[in-house]
C-alpha positions as CSV (number, residue, x, y, z in Angstrom):
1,X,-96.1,-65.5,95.7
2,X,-99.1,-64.9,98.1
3,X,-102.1,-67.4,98.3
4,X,-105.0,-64.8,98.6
5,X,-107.9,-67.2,98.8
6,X,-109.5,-69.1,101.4
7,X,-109.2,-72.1,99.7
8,X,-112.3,-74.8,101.1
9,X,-113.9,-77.8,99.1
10,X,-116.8,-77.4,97.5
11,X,-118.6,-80.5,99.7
12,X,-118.1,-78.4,102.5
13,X,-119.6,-75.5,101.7
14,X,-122.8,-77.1,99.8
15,X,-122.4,-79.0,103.4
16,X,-125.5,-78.5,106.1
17,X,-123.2,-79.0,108.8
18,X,-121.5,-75.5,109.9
19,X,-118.2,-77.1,110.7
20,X,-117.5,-78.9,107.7
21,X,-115.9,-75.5,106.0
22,X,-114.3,-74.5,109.3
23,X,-112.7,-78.0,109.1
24,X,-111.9,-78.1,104.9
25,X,-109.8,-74.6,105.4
26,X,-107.6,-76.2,108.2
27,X,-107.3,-78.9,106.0
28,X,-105.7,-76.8,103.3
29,X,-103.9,-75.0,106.4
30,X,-102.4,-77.9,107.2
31,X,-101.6,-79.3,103.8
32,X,-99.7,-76.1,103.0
33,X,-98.0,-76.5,106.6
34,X,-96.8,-80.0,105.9
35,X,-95.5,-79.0,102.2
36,X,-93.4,-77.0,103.8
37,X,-95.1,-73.1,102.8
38,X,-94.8,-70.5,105.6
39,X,-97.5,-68.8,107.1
40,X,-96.6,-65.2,105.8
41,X,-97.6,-67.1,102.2
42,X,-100.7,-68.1,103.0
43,X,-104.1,-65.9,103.2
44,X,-104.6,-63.8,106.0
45,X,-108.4,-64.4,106.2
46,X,-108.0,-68.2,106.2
47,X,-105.0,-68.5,109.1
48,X,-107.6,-66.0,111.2
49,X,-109.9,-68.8,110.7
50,X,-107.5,-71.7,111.2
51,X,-106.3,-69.9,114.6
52,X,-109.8,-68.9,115.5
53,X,-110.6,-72.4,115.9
54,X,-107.3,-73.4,117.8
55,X,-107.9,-70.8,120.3
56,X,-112.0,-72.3,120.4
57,X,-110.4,-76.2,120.6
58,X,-108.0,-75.2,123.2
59,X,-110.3,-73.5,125.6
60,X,-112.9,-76.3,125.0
61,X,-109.9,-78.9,126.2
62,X,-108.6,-77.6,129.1
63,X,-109.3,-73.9,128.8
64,X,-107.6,-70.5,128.5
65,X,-104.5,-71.7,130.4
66,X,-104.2,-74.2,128.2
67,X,-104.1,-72.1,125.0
68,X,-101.3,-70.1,127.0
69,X,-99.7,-73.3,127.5
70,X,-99.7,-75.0,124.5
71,X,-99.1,-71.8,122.5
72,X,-95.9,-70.9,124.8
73,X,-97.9,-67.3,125.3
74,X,-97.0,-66.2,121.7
75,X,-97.9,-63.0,121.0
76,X,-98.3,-62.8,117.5
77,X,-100.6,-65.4,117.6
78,X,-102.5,-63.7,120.2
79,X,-103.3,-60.8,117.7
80,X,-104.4,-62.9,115.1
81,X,-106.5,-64.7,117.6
82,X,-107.7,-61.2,118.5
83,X,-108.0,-59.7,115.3
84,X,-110.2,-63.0,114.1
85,X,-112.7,-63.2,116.6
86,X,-112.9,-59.5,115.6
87,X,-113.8,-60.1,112.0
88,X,-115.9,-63.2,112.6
89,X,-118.4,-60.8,114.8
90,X,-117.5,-62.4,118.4
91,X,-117.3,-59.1,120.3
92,X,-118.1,-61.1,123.7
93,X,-115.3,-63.5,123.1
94,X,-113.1,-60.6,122.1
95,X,-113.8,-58.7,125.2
96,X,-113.1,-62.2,127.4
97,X,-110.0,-62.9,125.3
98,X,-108.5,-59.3,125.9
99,X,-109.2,-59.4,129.4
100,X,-107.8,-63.3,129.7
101,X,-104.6,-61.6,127.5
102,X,-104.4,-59.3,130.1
103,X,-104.7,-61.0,132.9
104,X,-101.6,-63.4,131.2
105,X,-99.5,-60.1,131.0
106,X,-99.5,-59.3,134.8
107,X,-97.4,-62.6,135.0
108,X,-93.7,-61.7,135.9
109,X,-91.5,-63.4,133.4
110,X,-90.6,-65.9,136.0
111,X,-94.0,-67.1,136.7
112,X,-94.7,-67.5,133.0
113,X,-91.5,-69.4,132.4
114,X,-92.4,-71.6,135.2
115,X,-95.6,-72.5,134.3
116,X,-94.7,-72.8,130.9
117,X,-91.9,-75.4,131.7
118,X,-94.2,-76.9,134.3
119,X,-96.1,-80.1,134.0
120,X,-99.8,-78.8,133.3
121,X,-101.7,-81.2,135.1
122,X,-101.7,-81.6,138.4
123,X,-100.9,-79.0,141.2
124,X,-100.5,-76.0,139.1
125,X,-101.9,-72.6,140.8
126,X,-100.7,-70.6,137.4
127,X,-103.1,-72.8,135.5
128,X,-105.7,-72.0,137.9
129,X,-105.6,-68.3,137.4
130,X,-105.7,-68.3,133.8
131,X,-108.7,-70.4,133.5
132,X,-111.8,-68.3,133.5
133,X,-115.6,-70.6,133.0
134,X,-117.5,-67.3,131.9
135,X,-116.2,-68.3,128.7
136,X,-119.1,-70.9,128.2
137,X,-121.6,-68.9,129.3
138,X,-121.2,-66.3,126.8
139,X,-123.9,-66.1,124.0
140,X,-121.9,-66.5,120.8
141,X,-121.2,-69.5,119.0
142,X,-117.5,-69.2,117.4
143,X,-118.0,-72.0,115.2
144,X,-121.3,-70.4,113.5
145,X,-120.0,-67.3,113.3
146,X,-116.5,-68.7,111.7
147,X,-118.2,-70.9,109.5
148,X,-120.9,-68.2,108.7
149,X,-118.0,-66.0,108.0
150,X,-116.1,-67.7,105.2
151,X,-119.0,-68.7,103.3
152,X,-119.7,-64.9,102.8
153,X,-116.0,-64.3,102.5
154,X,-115.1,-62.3,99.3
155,X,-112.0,-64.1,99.3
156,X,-113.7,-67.4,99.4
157,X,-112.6,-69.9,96.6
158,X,-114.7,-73.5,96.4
159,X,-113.2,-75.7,94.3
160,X,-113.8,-79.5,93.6
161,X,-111.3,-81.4,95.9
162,X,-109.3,-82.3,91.7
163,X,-109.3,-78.7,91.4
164,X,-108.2,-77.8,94.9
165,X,-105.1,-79.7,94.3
166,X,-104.2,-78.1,90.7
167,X,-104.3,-75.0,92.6
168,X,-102.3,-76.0,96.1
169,X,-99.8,-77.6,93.6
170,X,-99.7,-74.3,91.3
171,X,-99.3,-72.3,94.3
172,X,-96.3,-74.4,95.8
173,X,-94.7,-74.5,92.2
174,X,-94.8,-78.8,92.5
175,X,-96.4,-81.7,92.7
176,X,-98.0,-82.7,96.1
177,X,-96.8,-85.2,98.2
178,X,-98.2,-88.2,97.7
């Protein structure tokens, strides 16, 4: 069985603060995640979202190297990562993340291995060539547009946080852990 909704509390969408539903579906992410439901499970729309604002936490922290670090360069995350900042209307972001992608790729095998086993602070040239500042220059909030894009999502379910439980616990076929 497939969860097709982004699942968010009803709080956060009634919420003036455009973050509050970004943060609700990761809570539900997360929840699933820690009940033990894989990924291929859950909806689509609300991983894009979830990932959207990994990739957009990542970069704020210690930038793009450090989403290629912390992620150990996975490429199917890199697509959803893509394919989100696609459907959220980020077409800036998606051009800098392509070309950050691709700039990842001309690593040999070894280098990527290295820096991936490497400590990342400190002397660490890899790290330096993956980082790229234009990124906070560009003209497009991620967090508005994510959070502007579920609340008009068709697949968008609000529920009280009583009913949000019914229907995590129906989905996962028990009782939540208390």
């Amino acid at each position: 069985m497939k969860l097709d909704n982004i699942i968010v509390s009803l709080d956060s969408l009634n919420s003036g603060d455009p973050n509050d539903i970004i943060q609700s579906n990761i809570s539900v992410i997360n929840l699933l995640k820690e009940e033990g439901a894989e990924e291929s499970d859950m909806c689509d729309e609300a991983l894009a979202s979830y990932y959207v604002d990994y990739y957009l936490a990542q970069y704020n922290n210690g930038d793009f190297s450090q989403f290629v670090y912390n992620t150990g360069w996975d490429k199917e995350l890199n697509d959803i990562v893509a394919k989100a900042l696609k459907y959220i209307g980020a077409p800036k972001h998606l051009a800098l993340f392509e070309s950050l992608c691709a700039r990842a790729e001309t690593l040999n095998e070894e280098d990527l291995n290295a820096f991936l086993e490497s400590d990342y602070f400190g002397d660490n040239p890899i790290r330096d060539t993956l980082n790229n500042a234009s990124f906070y220059d560009l003209d497009e909030d991620i967090a508005a547009l994510n959070s502007a894009w579920l609340r008009n999502h068709p697949k968008l379910l609000p529920l009280s946080i009583d009913d949000m439980y019914s229907r995590l616990e129906a989905f996962l076929g028990r009782p939540l852990d208390p």
